[in-house]
N, C-alpha and C positions, 0 to 999 in steps of 0.2 A: 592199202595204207592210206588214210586219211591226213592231209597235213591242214592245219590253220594259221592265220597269219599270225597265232602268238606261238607258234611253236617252229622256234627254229631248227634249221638242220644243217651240216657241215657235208655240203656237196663237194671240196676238194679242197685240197693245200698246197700250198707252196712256197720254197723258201726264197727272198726275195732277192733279188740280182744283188751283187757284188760292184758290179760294175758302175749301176746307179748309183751308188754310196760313193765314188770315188771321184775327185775333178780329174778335168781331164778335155778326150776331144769332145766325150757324150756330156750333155747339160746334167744335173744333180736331178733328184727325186720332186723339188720343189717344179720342174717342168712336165718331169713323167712319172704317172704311176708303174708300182713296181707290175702289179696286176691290174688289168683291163676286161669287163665284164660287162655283155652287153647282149640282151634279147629281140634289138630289133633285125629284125626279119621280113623281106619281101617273100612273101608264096604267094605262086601263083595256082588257078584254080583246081582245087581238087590236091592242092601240095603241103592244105596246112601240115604246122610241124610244133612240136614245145623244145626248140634247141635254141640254148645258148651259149654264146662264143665267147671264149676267154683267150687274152692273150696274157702270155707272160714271162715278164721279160730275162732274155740269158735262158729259155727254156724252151719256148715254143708257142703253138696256139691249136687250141681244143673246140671240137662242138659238140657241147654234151646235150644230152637229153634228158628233161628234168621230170620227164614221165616217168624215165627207170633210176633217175640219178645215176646214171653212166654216162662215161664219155663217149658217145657215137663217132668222131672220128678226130683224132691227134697226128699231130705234125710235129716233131721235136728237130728244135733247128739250131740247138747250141747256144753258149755263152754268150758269141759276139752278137747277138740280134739284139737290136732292141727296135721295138715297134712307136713309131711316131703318136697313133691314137688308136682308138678301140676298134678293131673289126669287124667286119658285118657279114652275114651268110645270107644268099638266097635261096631259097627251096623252090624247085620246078620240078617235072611231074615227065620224062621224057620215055616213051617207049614202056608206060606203064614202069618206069624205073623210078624211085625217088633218088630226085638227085642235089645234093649242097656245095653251091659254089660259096666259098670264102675268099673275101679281098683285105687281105691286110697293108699298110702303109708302113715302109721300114724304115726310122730313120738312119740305122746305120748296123753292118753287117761286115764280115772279114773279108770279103770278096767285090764289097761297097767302092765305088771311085766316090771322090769326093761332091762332084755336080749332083750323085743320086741320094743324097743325103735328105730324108724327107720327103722327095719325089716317085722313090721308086713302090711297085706296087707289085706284091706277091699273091698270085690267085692259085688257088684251087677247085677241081674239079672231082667229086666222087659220093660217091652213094652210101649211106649210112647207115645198109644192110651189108656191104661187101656183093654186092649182087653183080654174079656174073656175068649178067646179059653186059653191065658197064665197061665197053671195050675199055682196052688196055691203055690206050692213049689218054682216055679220059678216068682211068681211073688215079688216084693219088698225085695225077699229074700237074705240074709248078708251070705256070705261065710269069711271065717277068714283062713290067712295061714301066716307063720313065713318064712322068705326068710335067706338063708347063710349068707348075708352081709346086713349091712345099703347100704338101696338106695338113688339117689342124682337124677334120671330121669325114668323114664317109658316109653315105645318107646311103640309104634303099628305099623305093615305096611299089607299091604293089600298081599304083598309075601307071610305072613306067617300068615294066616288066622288061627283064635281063638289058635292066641299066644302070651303072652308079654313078652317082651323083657326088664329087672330092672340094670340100671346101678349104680354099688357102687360106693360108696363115694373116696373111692381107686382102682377104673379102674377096680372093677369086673365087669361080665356078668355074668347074670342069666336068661336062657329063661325057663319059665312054658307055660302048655297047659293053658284055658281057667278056668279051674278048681283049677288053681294055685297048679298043682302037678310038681315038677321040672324036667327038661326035661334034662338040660345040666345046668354046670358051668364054667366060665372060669374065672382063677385067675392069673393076672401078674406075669412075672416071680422074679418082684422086689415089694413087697409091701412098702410104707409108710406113716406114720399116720399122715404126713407133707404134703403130697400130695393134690393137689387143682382138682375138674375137671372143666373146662371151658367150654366144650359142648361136647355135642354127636350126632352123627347124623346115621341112616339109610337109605340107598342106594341099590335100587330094581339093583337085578346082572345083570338083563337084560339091564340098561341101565348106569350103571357104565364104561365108555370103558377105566378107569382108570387102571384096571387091567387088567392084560392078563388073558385071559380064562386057560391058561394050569395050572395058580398056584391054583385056583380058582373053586370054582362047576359055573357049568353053570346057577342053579338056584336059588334061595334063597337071600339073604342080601350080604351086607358088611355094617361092623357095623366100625365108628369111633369115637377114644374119644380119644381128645385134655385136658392135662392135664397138671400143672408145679410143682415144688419141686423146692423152694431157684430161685436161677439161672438158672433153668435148663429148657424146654419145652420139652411135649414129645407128639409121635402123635402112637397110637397103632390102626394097622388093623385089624379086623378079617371078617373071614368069618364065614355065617349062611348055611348050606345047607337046603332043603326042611325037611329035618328031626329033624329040629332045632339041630343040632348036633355044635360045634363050633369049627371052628379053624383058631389061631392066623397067620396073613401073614405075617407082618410086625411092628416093633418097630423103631420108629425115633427118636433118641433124638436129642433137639436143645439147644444149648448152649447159653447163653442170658445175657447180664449182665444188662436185664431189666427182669421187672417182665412181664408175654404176658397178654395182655389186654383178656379179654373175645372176644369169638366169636361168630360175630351175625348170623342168617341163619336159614332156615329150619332146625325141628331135624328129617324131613321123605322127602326126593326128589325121 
């Protein structure tokens, strides 16, 4: 089957949570989509894959594959979920096994204490053949881990292979290994609770020639996150090195006496 970019097709449906329509403890629709859909992908070598992740919300979270237009692998988690922002899978290559790890960020769940509200993070682990070599521990298996800050984005890049990258809601970074054990933190030298983020983005160092190599590692990331407060816009650099280690390069603030529209873009170039 041949598709073109003028012909569309309806890879799946779903009815929209109930719960988002409703006030209450969970914020309304104008904070969260009802559905969450998103192709980016860290594979590492030999792992490419065409899967993308959906989450949705009061339902669960899927990784389809848009080779067969089938879901490759579903996780149905019930009404009370709802997921903070869009999910990411990685694809690695283990024992001649393909394997898709997904890290979802929940903002709240029926089992949820209140401090994990946005913080907490639900991983999976399993192969999108059902392949039995995939011991049992790691098959379909749920990893839970509690992150320093509420998150607003999850990054993957192929740089920094079986790592993600959780950006807060107020310009923190948080890189964990695979296992969601924290590697680094970084926290602005300004916090506040007025603060908006607009995007974030990931930039292989390799092909960044934005920065000069001398302030910079040679290898690893440059993470960006465009944020504003009132009138203000502000754009902070950091770099990642191979060690996922972080450190901040630059702080720009931009004075506005408009508010700055969001920005559209890859969040992995």
């Amino acid at each position: 089957m041949s598709i073109s970019i003028a012909d569309p097709f309806l890879l799946s449906a779903y009815t929209p949570s109930k719960k988002l329509s409703t006030q209450g403890s969970v914020p309304g629709p104008s904070k969260y989509s009802n559905v969450y859909a998103t192709q980016e992908h860290a594979s590492t070598s030999g792992a490419k894959s065409s899967y993308m992740t959906v989450a949705v919300q009061g339902e669960g979270v899927h990784v389809i594959d848009t080779s067969s237009l089938h879901p490759a692998i579903s996780h149905t988690l019930g009404p009370s979920v709802v997921f903070s922002c869009p999910p990411v899978t990685e694809t690695t290559q283990e024992d001649e096994v393909k394997i898709c790890t997904t890290y979802a960020v929940i903002e709240s769940s029926q089992d949820m204490s209140a401090q994990g509200h946005g913080r907490t993070v639900w991983r999976w682990r399993e192969s999108p053949t059902g392949d039995a070599a995939v011991s049992g521990e790691t098959r379909a298996s749920k990893h839970t881990a509690i992150l320093p800050h509420r998150t607003s984005r999850t990054l993957l890049s192929p740089e920094l292979a079986r790592h993600v990258l959780f950006v807060g809601t107020r310009g923190e970074v948080t890189i964990t290994d695979s296992d969601l054990n924290v590697k680094s933190t970084h926290v602005p030298s300004e916090l506040h609770e007025e603060s908006s983020i607009l995007h974030s983005f990931v930039f292989s160092r390799r092909t960044a020639s934005f920065i000069p190599t001398k302030i910079a590692p040679k290898q690893g990331l440059l993470v960006v996150i465009i944020s504003h407060k009132g009138d203000n816009g502000r754009i902070d650099v950091l770099a990642v090195d191979e060690n996922a280690s972080i450190t901040p390069l630059a702080t720009i603030t931009l004075p506005t006496q408009k508010t700055l529209a969001p920005v559209n873009g890859p969040s992995t170039s």
